[in-house]
C-alpha positions in Angstrom: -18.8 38.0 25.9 -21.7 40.5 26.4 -24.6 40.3 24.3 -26.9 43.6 25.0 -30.4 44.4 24.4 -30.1 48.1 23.7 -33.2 48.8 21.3 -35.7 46.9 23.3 -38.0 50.2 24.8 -40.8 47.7 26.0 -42.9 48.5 28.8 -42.5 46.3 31.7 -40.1 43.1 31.8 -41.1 40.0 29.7 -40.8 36.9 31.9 -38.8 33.8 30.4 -38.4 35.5 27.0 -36.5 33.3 24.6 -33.6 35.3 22.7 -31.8 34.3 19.1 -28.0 34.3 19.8 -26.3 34.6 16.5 -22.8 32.7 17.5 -20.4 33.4 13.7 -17.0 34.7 13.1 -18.1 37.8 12.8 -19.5 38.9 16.0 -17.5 36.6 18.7 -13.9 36.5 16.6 -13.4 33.4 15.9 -14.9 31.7 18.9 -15.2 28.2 17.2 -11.0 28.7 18.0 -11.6 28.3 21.3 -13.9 26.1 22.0 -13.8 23.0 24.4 -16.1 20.7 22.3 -17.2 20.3 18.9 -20.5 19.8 20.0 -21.3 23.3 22.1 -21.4 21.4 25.2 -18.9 23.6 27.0 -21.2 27.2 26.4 -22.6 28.4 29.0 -25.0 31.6 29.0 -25.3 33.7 32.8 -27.6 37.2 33.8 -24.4 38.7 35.4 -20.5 39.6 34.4 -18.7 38.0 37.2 -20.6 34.3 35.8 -21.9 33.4 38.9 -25.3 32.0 40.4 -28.0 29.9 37.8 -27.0 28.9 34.5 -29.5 30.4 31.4 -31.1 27.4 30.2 -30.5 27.6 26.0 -31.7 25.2 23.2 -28.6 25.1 20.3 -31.0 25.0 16.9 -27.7 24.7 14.6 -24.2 24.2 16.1 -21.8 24.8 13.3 -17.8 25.0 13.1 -16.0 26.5 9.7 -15.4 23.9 7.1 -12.0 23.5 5.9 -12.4 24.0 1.6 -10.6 21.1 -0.4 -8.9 20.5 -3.3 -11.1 19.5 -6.2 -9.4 16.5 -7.2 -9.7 15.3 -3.4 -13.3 14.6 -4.4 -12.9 11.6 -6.8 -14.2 11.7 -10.4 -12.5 14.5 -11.7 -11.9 14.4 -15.5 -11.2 17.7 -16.4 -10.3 20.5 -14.5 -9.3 24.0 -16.5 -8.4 26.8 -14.9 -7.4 30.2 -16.1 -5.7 31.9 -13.1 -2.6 29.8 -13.4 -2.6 28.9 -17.1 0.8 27.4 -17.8 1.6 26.8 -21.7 2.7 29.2 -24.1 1.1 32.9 -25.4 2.3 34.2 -28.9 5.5 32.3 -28.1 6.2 33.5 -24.8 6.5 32.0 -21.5 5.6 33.3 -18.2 2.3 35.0 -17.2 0.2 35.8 -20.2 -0.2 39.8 -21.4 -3.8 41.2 -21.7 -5.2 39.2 -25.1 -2.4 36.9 -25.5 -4.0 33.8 -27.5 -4.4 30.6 -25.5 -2.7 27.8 -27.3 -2.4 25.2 -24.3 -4.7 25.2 -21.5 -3.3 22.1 -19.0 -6.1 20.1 -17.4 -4.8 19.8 -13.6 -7.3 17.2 -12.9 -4.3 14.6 -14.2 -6.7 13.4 -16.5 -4.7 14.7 -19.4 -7.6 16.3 -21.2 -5.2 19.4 -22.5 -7.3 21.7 -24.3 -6.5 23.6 -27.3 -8.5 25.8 -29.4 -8.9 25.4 -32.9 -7.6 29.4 -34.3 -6.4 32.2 -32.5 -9.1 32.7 -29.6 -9.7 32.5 -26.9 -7.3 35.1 -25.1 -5.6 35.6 -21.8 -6.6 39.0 -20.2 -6.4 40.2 -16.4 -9.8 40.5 -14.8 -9.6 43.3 -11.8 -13.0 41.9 -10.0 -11.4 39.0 -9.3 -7.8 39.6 -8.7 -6.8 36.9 -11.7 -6.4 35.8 -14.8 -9.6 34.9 -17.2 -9.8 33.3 -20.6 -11.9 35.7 -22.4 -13.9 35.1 -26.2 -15.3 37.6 -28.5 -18.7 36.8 -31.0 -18.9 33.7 -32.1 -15.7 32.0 -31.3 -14.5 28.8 -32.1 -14.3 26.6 -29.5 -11.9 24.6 -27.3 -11.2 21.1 -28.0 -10.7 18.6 -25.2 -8.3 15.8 -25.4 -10.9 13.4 -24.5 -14.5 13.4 -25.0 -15.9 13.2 -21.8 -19.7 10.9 -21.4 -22.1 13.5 -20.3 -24.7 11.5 -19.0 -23.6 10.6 -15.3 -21.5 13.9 -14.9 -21.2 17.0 -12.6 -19.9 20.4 -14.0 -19.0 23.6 -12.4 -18.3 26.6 -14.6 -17.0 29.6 -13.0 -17.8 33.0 -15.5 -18.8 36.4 -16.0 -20.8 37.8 -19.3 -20.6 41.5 -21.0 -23.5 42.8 -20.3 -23.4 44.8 -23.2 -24.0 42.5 -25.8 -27.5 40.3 -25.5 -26.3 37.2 -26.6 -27.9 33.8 -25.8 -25.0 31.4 -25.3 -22.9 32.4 -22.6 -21.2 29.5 -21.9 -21.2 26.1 -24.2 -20.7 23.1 -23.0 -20.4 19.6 -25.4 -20.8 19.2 -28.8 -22.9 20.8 -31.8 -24.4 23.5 -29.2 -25.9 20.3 -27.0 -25.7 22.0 -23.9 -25.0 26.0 -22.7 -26.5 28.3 -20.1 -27.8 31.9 -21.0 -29.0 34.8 -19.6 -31.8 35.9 -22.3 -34.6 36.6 -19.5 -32.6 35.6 -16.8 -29.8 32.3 -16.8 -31.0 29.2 -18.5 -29.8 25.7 -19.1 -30.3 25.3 -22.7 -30.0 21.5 -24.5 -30.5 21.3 -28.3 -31.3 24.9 -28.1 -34.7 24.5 -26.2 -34.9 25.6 -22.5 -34.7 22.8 -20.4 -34.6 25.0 -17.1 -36.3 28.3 -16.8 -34.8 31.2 -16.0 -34.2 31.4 -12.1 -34.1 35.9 -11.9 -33.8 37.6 -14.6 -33.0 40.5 -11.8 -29.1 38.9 -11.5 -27.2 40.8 -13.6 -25.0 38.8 -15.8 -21.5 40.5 -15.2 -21.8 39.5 -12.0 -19.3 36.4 -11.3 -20.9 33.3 -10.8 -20.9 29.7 -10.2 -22.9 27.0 -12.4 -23.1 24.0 -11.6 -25.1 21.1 -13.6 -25.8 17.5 -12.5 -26.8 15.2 -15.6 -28.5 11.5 -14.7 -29.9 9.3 -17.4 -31.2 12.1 -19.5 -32.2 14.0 -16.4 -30.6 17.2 -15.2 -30.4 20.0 -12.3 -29.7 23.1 -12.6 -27.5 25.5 -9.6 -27.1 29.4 -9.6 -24.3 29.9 -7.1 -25.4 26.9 -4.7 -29.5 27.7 -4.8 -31.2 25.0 -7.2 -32.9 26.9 -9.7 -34.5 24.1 -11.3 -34.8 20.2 -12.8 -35.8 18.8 -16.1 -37.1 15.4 -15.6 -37.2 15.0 -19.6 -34.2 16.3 -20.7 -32.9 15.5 -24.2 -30.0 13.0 -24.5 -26.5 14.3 -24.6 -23.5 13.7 -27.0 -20.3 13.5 -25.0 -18.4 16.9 -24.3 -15.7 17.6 -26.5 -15.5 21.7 -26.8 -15.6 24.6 -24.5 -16.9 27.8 -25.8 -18.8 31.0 -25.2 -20.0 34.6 -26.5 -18.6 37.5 -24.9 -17.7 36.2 -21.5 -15.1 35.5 -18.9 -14.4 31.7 -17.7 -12.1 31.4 -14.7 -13.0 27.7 -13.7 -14.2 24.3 -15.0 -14.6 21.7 -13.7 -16.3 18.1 -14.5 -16.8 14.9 -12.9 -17.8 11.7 -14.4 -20.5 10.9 -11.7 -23.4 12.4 -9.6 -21.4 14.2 -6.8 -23.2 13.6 -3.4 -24.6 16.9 -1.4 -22.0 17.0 0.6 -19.1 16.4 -2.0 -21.1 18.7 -4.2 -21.2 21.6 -0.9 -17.3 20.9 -0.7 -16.4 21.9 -4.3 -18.8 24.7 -4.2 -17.2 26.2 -1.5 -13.6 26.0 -2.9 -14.8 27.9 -5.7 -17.0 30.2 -3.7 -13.8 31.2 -1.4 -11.7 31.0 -4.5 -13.7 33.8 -6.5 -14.4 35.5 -3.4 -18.1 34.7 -4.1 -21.6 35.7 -2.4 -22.9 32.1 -2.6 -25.3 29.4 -0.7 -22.8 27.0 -0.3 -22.9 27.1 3.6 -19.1 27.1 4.6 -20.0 26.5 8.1 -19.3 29.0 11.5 -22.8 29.8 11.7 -24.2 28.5 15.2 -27.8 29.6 16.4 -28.5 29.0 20.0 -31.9 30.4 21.4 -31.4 31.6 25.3 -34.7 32.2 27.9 -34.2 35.4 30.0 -35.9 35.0 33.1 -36.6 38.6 33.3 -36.3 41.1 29.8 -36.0 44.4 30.5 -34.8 47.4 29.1 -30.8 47.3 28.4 -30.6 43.8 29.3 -27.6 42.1 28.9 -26.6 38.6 29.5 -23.3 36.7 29.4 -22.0 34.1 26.7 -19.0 32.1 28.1 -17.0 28.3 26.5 -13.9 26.8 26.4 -13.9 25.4 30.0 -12.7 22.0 30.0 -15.0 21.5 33.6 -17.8 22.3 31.4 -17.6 19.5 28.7 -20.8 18.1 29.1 -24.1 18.2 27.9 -26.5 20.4 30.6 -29.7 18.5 30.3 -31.6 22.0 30.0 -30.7 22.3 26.7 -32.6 19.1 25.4 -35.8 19.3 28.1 -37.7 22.1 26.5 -36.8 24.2 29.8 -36.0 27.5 27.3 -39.7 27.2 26.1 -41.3 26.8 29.8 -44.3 28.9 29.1 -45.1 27.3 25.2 -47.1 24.2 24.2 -45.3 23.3 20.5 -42.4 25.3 18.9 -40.9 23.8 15.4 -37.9 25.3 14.2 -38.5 23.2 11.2 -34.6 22.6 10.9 -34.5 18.8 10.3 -34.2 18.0 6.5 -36.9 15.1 6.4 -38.8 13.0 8.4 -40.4 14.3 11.9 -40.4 17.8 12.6 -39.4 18.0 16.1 -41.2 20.1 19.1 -38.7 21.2 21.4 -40.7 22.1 24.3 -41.4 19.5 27.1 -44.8 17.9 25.5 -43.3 16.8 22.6 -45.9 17.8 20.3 -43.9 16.2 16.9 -45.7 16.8 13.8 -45.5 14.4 11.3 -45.1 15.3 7.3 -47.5 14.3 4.6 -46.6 14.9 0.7 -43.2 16.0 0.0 -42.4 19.0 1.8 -38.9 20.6 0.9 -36.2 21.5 3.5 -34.5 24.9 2.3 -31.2 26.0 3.9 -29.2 28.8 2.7 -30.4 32.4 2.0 -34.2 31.0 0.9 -34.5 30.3 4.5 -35.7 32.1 7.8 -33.5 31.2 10.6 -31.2 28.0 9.4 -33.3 26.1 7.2 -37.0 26.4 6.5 -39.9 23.9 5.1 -41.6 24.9 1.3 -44.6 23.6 1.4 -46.6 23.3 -1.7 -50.7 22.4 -2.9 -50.1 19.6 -4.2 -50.5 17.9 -0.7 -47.7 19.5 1.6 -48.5 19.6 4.5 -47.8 18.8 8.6 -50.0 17.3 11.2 -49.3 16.8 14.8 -51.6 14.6 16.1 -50.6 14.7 19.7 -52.4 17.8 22.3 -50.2 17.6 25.6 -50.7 21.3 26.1 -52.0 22.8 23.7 -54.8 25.4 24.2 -58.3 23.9 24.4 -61.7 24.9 24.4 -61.8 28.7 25.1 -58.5 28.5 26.6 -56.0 31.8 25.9 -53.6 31.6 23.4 -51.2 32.7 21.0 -49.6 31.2 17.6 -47.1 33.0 15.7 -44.8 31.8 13.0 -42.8 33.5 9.6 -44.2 32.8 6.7 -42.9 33.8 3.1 -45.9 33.1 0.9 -46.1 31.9 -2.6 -49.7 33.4 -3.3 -53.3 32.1 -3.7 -55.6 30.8 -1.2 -54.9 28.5 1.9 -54.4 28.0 5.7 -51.1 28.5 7.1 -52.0 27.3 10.7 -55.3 25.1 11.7 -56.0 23.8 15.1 -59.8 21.8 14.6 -61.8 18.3 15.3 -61.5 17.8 11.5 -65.4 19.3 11.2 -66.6 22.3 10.2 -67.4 23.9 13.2 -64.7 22.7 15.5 -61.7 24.0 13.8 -60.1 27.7 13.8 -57.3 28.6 11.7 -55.0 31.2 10.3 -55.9 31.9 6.1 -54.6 34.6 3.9 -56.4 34.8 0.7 -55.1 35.9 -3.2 -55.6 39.2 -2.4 -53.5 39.6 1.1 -56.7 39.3 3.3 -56.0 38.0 6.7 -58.4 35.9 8.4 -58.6 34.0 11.8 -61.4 31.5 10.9 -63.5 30.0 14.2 -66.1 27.5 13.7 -66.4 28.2 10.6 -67.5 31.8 10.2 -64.8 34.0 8.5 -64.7 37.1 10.7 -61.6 39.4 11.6 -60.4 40.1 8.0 -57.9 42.6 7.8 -55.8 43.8 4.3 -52.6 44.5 3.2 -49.3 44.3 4.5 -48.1 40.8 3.5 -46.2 40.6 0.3 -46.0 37.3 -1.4 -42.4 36.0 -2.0 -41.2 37.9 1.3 -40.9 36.8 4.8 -43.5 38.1 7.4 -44.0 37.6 10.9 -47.8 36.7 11.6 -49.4 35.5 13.7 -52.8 35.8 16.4 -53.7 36.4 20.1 -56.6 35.8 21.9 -57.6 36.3 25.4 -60.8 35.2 25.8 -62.7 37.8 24.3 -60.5 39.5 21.9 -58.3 38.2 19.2 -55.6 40.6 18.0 -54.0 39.9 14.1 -49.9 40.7 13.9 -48.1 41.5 11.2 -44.2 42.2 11.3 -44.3 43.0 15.4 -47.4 45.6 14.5 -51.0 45.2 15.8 -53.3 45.0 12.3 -56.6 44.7 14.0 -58.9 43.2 16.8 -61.2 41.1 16.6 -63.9 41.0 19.1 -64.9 37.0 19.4 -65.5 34.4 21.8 -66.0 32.0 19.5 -62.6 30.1 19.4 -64.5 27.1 20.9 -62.0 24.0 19.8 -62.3 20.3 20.6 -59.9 19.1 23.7 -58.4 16.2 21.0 -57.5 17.4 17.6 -54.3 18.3 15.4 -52.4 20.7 14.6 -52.2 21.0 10.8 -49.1 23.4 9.4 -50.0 24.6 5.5 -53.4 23.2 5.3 -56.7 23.5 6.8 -57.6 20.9 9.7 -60.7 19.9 8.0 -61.0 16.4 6.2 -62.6 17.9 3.0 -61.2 20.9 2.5 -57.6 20.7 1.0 -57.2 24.6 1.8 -53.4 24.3 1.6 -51.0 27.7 1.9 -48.4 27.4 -0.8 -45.1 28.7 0.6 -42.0 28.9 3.2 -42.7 28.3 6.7 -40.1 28.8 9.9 -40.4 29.0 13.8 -43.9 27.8 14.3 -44.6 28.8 17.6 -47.9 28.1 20.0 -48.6 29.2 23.3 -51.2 29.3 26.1 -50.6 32.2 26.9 -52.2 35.4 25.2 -48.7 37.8 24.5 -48.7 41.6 24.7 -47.7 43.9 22.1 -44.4 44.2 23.6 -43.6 40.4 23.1 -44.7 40.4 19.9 -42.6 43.4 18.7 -39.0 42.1 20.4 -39.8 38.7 18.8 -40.2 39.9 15.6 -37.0 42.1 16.1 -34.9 39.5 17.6 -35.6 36.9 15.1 -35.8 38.8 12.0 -34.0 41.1 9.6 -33.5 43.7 12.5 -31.5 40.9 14.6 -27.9 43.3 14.7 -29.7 46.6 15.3 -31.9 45.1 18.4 -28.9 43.3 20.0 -25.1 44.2 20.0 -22.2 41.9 20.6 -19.5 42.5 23.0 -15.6 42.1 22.4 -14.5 38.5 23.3 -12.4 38.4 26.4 -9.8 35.7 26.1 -8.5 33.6 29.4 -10.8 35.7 31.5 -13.4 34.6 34.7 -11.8 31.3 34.9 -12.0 30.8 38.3 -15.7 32.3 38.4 -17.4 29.6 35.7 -15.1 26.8 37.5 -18.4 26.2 40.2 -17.9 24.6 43.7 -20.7 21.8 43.5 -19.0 19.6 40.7 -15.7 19.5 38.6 -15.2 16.6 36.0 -12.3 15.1 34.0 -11.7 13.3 30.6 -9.0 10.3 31.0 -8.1 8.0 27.5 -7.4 4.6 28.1 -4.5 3.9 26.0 -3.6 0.0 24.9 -0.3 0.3 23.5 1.2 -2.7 21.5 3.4 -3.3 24.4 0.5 -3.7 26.7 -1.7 -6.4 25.4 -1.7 -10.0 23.9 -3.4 -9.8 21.1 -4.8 -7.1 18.2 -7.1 -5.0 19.7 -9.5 -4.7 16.9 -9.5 -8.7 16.3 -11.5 -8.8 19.7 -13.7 -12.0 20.1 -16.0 -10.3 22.7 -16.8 -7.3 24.4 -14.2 -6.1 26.8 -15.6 -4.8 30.3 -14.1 -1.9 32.0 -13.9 -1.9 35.8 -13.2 0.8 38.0 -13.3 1.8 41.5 -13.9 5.3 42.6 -13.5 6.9 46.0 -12.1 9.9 48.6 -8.9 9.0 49.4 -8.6 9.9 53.2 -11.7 7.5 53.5 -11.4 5.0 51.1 -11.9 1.2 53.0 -11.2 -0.6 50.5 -8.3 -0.4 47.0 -8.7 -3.5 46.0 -10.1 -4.5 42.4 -13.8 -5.7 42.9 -15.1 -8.5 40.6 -18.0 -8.2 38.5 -20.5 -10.2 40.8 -20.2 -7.5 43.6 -22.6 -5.1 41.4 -26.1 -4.6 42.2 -28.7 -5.5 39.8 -30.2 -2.1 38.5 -33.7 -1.6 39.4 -34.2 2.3 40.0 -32.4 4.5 37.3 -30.9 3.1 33.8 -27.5 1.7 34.2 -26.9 2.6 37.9 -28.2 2.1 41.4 -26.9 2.6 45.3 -25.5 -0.4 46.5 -27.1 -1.5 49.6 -23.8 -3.7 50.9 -21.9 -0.9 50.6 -23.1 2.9 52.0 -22.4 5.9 49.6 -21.4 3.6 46.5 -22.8 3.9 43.6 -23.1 0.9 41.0 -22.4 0.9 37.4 -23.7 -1.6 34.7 -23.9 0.0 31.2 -23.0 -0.3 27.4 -20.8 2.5 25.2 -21.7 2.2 21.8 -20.2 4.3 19.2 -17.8 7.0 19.8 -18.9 8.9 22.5 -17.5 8.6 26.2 -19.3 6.7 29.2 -20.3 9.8 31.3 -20.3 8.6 35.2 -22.5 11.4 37.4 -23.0 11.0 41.2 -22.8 13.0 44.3 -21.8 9.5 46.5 -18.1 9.2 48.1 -17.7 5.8 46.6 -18.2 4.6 42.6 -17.8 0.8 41.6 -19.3 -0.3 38.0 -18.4 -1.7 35.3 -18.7 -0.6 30.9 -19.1 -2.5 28.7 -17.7 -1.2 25.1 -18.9 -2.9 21.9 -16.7 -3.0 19.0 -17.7 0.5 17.3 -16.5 2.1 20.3 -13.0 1.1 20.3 -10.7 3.4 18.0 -7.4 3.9 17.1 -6.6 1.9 19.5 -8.1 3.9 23.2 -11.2 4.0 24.7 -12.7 7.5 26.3 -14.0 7.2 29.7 -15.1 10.4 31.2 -16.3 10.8 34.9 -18.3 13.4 36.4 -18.1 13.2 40.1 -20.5 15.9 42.2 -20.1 16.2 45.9 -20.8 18.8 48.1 -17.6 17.6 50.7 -14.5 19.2 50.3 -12.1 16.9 48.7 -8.5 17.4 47.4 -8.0 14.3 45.5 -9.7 11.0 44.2 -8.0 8.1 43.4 -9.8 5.9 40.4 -8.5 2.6 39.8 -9.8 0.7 36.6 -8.6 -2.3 34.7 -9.6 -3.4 31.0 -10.3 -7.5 31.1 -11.1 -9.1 27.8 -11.5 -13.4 28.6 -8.0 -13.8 30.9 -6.3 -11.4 29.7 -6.0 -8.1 31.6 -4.9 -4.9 31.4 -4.9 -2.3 33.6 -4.1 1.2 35.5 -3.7 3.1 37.7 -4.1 6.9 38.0 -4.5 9.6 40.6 -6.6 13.1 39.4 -5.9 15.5 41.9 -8.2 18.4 42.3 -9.0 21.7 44.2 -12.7 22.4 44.8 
């Protein structure tokens, strides 16, 4: 597939320029179909069509398949489950779909719980709801409500409401949930979670128009509630009033298509899953992350004009992991980037220094559409804040530099980026004031102010460049304003401080949504500025365009002549062996022998003391007794296969599996053998020994190279 830089109209080519590759359904048709790995391991990026010569080195930030949606009742817990597109019962009599205002008078719960609800006169009605393709059970003013068959306890529960509201009519209770009024939602000023009839949650947009279908979903724990509009949490209530069990369903004017409740706290990820369901259901815009999503950021050795480079995966020869994409080779020319994409913990630098930063408070990981480029950090004043200690790299002194990041600010005063000794006059920093003044701040003195620009509650692109004597302010890929300084005169040991001011005394934290924190040594030029900015941001499918995906195409150009590798699953049938498998006393060793078979010396099995100690390299070394043989001595643990890499003629070794590696009865071995001879076909003999027993095999891989 062809991914073309048509819009870039720089001046000049940018040298090891790291490109955003946006990998979904949309642009590549389905290309998580066709894929060789779960994992990514089998793409592969090139500078030409016919995939030949140097790999692009890439860095996957997010590798993501499509999720496959469940049933609700597959998650457990579910008490009641009412749904109005396939209401079976009887309207007015009748049997059969419903006619438009046919009173319900039997509304089955599918959740098996037996919770039947029936209402208590002649509403709610059956109508046919054209948005959404299905039936909706619809109330007028001031309806009585739905009975369940059960009370359900609401403290400990889950609930997922499904519903639209007539905008015409400016009623508070949308949607009622419980008993006596003890719980609803509303959108008087936006939507609310209401308990007792005082707001519990405020309002999370009073901009969302109310007719617009929705998902709510509410999570209540010992008196303490959340709050979900469509997947975002809108809010928590950490002193909520206590709840009588639900018995009733009710509303004012509105639509409901879907409830659902579970008597227990859903996990994230059971909580993600039902979302989803309903989300594709409803045919919903929602932040419940269905997956199919992959961003992979690529360096171009040379960005020019119309550039184009080359995507290609689902080579079997190519499933394993290129160690470029974990060494920090795609950000050769930068001292610390964070893509701030881990949920918690250590934020990880991906470029070669490892310049982690560590976090202090409780920053918030944000996925969904609040973030930047999957995920972002929210970092707040009441003590937010991240500090890398560590300065492998990073500018020092007067050295050049350049520090960009996005930034979606939440207002008031504060440093977004400090780099300082921790005193006063050995510090510099990036602040933004209450008004939208941008300042770099060196040694103290707060020069280079430039205004306006930089909205709060929006994401910009900002960032500074200095060369040694001037220091140029960006803003959204546009030059704001020089500053002509010498001053940036920082300590050789300090840290780098992410939403707060490097100074001990000065709190000085930037309230807001950080992403891609980027620093470099070097001092970038306009041009590298503006393509960043395009690349990353909201201008991503207008700067680069994505070719059609050729299917079974250039196979014999990405199969390369220096290496070819095989996967082969050692099965243990119950024919084959002694005893159970799993019931294992100790750690079964796997020994093989590996070697060309027109000069192979020796197809014997080789015991365990012929292996040489290893001294050099973890888990291997060259066997002096025995010219071009490699030795083996290592432990699989978990899941993953033992990967075998050498260039020698011979192998010999030994694996060791522990118990978590052993499943469903096979164990993966997976060899990659590089060589720069011409060979037709290896023979690898191996043998599985656990105390006297043994098993073993024999198999021939026969290649063309």
């Amino acid at each position: 597939m062809e991914i073309s830089f048509t819009n870039f109209m720089g001046r000049g080519p940018l040298t090891n320029f790291p490109v955003l590759v946006k990998l979904t359904t949309n642009n590549t048709a389905g290309y998580n179909g066709f894929l060789d790995t779960t994992n990514g391991w089998d793409l592969r990026f090139w500078d030409n069509e016919e995939l030949t010569g140097t790999e692009l080195s890439y860095e996957i930030e997010r590798w993501s398949l499509p999720e496959q949606t469940q049933d609700p009742t597959n998650v457990s817990g579910c008490v009641l489950w009412l749904d109005s597109s396939d209401i079976d019962g009887n309207f007015d009599g009748a049997t059969g779909d419903p006619g438009i205002g046919a009173d319900v008078t039997n509304w089955v719960d599918k959740s098996g719980s037996g919770n039947y609800a029936a209402p208590l006169s002649t509403e709610p009605t059956v109508a046919t709801n054209s948005t959404i393709g299905k039936h909706v059970v619809r109330w007028g003013w001031n309806p009585p409500k739905i009975d369940f068959g059960t009370p359900i306890t609401a403290n400990g529960s889950t609930v997922f409401l499904v519903y639209n509201n007539d905008p015409a009519y400016g009623v508070n209770k949308q949607l009622i949930v419980g008993a006596s009024d003890n719980f609803y939602t509303s959108d008087a000023g936006g939507y609310r979670c209401f308990s007792g009839g005082n707001v519990a949650i405020a309002p999370h947009n009073s901009s969302v128009a109310s007719e617009n279908w929705s998902v709510h979903t509410i999570q209540i724990t010992s008196g303490n509630y959340k709050f979900w509009y469509n997947g975002d949490l809108k809010g928590t209530d950490t002193d909520a009033d206590s709840f009588d069990p639900f018995t009733q369903l009710g509303s004012a004017f509105a639509n409901v298509a879907e409830v659902l409740i579970y008597n227990r706290e859903l996990t994230d990820e059971e909580h993600k899953k039902v979302g989803m369901y309903l989300a594709e259901k409803y045919s919903l815009d929602t932040d419940y992350d269905a997956g199919g999503d992959s961003y992979v950021w690529v360096q171009v050795p040379e960005f020019t004009n119309n550039v184009s480079i080359w995507a290609s995966w689902g080579n079997s020869r190519h499933n394993f992991k290129r160690d470029y994409t974990t060494d920090g080779s795609v950000w050769s020319d930068f001292s610390a980037v964070y893509h701030l994409s881990e949920e918690s913990g250590t934020r990880t630098d991906s470029t070669e220094f490892q310049n982690d930063a560590d976090e202090y408070g409780t920053p918030q990981y944000v996925d969904g559409s609040a973030g930047k480029i999957h995920g972002s950090l929210y970092l707040d004043s009441s003590g937010d804040y991240l500090q890398s200690g560590m300065t492998e790299g990073i500018p020092k002194t007067n050295e050049a530099r350049s520090i960009f990041l996005w930034h979606n600010s939440s207002g008031g005063n504060g440093s977004a980026l400090s780099i300082g000794e921790k005193a006063s006059n050995e510090r510099w920093s990036i602040y933004m004031d209450g008004n939208q003044n941008h300042r770099i701040v060196a040694e103290s003195h707060d020069d280079g102010t430039w205004r306006g620009g930089f909205s709060d509650n929006t994401w910009g692109f900002l960032g500074v460049t200095w060369d040694g004597s001037n220091a140029t302010y960006y803003l959204n890929g546009a030059d704001v304003g020089t500053w002509e300084t010498t001053e940036f005169n920082t300590k050789s040991n300090y840290p780098v401080c992410i939403g707060k001011n490097a100074h001990p005394d000065t709190d000085d934290y930037r309230t807001g949504y950080y992403d891609e924190i980027r620093i470099s040594s070097l001092p970038r030029g306009s041009n590298w500025v503006w393509a960043s900015w395009m690349n990353q941001g909201d201008n991503h499918d207008n700067f680069q365009q994505y070719g059609s995906v050729e299917f079974g195409t250039h196979i014999d150009a990405v199969d390369d002549s220096d290496y070819f590798d095989f996967i082969y699953t050692v099965d243990m049938e119950d024919s084959d062996r002694e005893e159970d498998f799993d019931d294992w006393a100790v750690t079964p060793a796997f020994n093989f022998l590996m070697g060309n078979s027109t000069t192979a010396t020796n197809n014997g099995w080789f015991a365990e003391d012929v292996f040489v100690a290893t001294s050099n390299s973890p888990g291997m070394t060259l066997a002096d007794s025995l010219p071009n043989m490699l030795a083996f001595d290592d432990t699989v643990g978990g899941s993953q296969p033992f990967l075998v890499s050498t260039n020698y003629s011979y192998g010999i070794g030994t694996v060791y599996f522990s118990q978590n590696a052993i499943q469903d009865n096979s164990i993966p071995i997976q060899f990659k053998i590089e060589t720069s001879t011409n060979l037709s076909t290896w023979i690898i003999q191996a043998e599985l020994t656990e105390e006297e027993v043994q098993y073993w095999m024999k198999f021939i891989i026969s290649m063309i190279i």
